[in-house]
LODOMAR-912250 format. One line per 8 residues: for each residue x, y, z of C-alpha. Coordinates in nm, 2 decimals. Each point is the difference from the previous one (the first is absolute). Example, Ala and Ser with C-alpha at 12.3 -4.5 7.8 and 13.67 -1.06 7.14 Angstrom:
1.23 -0.45 0.78 | 0.14 0.34 -0.07 $
//
This chain:
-0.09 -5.00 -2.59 | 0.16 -0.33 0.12 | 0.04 -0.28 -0.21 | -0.06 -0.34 0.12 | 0.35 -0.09 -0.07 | 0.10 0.32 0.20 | -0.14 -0.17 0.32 | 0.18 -0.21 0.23 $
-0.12 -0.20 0.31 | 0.22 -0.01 0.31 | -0.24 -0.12 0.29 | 0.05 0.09 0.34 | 0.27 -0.19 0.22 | 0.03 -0.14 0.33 | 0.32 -0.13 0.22 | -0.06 -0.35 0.03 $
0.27 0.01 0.32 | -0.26 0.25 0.14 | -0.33 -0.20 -0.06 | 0.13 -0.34 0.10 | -0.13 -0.28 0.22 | 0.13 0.11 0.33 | -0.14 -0.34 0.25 | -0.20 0.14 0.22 $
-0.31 -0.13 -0.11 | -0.08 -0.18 0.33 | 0.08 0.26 0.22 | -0.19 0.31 -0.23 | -0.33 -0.23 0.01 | 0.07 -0.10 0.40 | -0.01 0.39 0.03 | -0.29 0.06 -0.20 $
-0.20 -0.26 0.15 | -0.01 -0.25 -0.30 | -0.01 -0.36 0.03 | 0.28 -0.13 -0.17 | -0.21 -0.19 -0.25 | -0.26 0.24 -0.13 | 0.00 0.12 -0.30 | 0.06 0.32 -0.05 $
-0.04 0.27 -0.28 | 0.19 0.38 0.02 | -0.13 0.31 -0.14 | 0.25 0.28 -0.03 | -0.11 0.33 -0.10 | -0.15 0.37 0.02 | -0.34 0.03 0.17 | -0.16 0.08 -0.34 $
-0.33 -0.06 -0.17 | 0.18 -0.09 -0.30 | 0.22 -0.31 0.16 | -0.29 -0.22 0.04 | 0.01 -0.06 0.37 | -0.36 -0.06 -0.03 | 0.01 -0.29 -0.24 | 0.27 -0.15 0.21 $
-0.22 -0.02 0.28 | -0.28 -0.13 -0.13 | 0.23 -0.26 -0.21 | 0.14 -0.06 0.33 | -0.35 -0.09 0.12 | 0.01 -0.32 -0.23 | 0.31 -0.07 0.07 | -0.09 -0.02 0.40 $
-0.33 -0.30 -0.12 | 0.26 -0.20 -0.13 | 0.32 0.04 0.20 | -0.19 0.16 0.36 | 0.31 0.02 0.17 | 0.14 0.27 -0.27 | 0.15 0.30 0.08 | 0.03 0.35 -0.20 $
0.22 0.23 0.10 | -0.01 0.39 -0.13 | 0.31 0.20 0.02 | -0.02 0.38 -0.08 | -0.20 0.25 0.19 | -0.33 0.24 -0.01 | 0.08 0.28 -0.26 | 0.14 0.28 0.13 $
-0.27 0.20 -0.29 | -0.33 0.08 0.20 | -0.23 -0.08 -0.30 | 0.16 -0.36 -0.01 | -0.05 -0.05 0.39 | -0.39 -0.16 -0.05 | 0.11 -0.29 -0.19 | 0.24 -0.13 0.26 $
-0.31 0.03 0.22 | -0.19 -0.15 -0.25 | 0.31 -0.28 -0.03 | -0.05 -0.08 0.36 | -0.36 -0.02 0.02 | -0.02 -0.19 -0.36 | 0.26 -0.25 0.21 | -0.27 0.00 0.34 $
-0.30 -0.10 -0.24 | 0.19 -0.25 -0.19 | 0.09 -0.17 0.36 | 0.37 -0.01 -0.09 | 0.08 0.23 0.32 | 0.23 -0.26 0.19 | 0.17 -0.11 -0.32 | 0.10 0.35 -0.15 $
0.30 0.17 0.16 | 0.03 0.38 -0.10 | 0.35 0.07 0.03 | 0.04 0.32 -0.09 | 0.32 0.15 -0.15 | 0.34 -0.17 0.10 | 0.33 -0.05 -0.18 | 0.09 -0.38 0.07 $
-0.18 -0.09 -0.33 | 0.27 -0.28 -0.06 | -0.10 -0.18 0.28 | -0.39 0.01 -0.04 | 0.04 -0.11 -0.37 | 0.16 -0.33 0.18 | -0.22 -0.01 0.27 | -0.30 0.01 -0.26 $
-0.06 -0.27 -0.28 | -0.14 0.21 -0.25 | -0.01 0.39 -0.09 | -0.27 0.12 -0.17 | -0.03 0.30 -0.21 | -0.37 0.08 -0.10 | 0.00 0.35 -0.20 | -0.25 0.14 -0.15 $
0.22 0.28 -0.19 | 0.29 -0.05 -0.26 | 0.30 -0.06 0.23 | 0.29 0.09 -0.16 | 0.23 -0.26 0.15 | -0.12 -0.20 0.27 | 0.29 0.01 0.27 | -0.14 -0.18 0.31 $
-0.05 -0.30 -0.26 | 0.38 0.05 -0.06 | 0.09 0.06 0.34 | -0.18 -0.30 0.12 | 0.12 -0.27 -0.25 | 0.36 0.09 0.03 | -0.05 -0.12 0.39 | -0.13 -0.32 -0.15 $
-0.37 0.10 0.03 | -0.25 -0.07 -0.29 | -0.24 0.25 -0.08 | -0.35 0.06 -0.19 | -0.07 0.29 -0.17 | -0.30 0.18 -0.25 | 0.03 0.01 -0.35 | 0.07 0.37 -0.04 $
0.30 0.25 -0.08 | 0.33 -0.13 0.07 | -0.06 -0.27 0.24 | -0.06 -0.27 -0.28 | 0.35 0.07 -0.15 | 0.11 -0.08 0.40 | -0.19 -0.35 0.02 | 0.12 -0.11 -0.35 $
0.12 -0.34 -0.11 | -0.12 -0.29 0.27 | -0.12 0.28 0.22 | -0.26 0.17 -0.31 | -0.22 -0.34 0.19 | -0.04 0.25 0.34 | -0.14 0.30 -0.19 | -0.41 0.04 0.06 $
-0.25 0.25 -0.24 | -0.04 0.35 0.18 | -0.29 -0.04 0.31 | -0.06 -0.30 -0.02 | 0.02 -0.10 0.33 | -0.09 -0.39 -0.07 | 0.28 0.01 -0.24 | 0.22 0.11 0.27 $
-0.13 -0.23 0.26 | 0.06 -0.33 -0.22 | 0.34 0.19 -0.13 | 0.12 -0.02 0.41 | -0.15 -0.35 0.04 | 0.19 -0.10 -0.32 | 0.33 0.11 0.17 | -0.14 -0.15 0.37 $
0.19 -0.29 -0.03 | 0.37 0.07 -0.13 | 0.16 -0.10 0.33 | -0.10 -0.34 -0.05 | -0.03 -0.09 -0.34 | 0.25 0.30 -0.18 | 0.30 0.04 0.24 | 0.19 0.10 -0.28 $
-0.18 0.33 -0.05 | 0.17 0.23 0.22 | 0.32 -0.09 -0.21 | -0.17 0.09 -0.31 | -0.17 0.35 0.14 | 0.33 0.11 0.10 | 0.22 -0.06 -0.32 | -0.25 0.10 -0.20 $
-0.02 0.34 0.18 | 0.40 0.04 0.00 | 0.00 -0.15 -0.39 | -0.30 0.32 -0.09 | 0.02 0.23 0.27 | 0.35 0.05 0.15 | 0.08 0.38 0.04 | 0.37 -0.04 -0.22 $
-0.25 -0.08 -0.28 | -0.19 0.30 0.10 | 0.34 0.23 0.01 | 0.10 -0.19 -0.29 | -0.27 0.09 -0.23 | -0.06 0.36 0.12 | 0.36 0.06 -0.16 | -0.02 -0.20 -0.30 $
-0.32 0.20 -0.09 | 0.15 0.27 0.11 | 0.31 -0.07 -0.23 | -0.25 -0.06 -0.29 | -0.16 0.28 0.03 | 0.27 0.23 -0.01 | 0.13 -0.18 -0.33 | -0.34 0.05 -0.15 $
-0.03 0.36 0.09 | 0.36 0.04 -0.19 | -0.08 -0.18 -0.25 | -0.31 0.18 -0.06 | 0.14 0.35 0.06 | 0.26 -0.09 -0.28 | -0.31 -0.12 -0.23 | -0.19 0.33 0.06 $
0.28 0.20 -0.04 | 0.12 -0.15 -0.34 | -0.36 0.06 -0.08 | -0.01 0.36 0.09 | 0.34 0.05 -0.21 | -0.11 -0.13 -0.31 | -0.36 0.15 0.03 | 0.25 0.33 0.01 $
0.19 -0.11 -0.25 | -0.32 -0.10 -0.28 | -0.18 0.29 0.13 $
//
């Protein structure tokens, strides 16, 4: 049984030279189609029932009466498990009734995640389940991109400090659809917020701090086990002894 002081935290890391504003903003949204000033939010994820695609459209859906010229761009793909495939059907045609087919872009999956964290303005991260990190929130403020996220598993301890201000309660798709419009206007009136994503993802989240406290736990646990072995065996001797 392990003791609450037997447990150590060691989050999961990123390489901040890896997931770093790379400047082609213009060009990825002149590719994709995006006017250069619409706002723009990014979901990055699994095709699941449990990531909360659903919410994020219909969140999006407000978003779209206050700021029409807003764009929501999905990046992933439909699950390659058959009993998941209805609900990226369902995804699409919740997208059709909701009228937000010319302003949702379904990506599918691609690896130049860098550059569509920079090309968007916010990521958004609406699970339903426990998350046990959060790494596209990660991923996307080390390029200098905020991001909102639900209040459950890990992904609070992610949007800590200043940042606790862009998590939103589980479902609630209104929450999430002021949480966005919160963030709508950083460019003009928080310039300064890329800056602050990024170092605080390197000061929490950097993967030497990850290595770093994989081998001091590591290192602590081995004393512990000695230490303990040597307890239990001066035990077992003097029990012998007495007995």
């Amino acid at each position: 049984l392990a003791l609450a002081q037997d447990i150590d935290v060691v989050y999961n890391g990123i390489d901040p030279e890896r997931f770093k504003p790379t400047g082609c903003r213009i060009a990825l949204r002149s590719q994709l189609s995006i006017p250069q000033d619409s706002f723009t939010v990014l979901f990055v994820g699994r095709f699941g029932r449990e990531k909360g695609i659903d919410i994020l459209l219909r969140a999006f859906g407000i978003v779209r009466c206050v700021i029409p010229e807003a764009r929501l761009l999905i990046v992933g793909g439909p699950p390659s498990a058959f009993q998941d495939r209805p609900y990226f059907d369902e995804l699409c045609q919740m997208g059709r009734e909701l009228g937000l087919d010319d302003s949702v872009q379904w990506l599918g999956r691609r690896s130049d995640i860098s550059a569509l964290c920079e090309a968007a303005d916010v990521l958004a991260m609406p699970s339903d389940w426990p998350e046990l990190f959060g790494r596209a929130l990660v991923e996307a403020m080390s390029c200098g991109t905020p991001a909102v996220g639900s209040a459950v598993g890990g992904i609070p301890e992610v949007l800590s400090g200043e940042f606790k201000q862009f998590v939103f309660p589980v479902r609630n798709y209104e929450a999430l659809a002021q949480c966005i419009l919160n963030v709508c206007q950083w460019r003009r009136v928080d310039p300064d917020l890329p800056r602050r994503c990024r170092e605080w993802i390197i000061q929490k989240f950097h993967i030497d701090m990850t290595v770093a406290g994989v081998e001091a736990s590591l290192q602590r646990a081995l004393t512990l086990g000695r230490r303990r072995a040597s307890a239990t065996e001066v035990g077992t001797l003097t029990q012998g002894a007495t007995g």
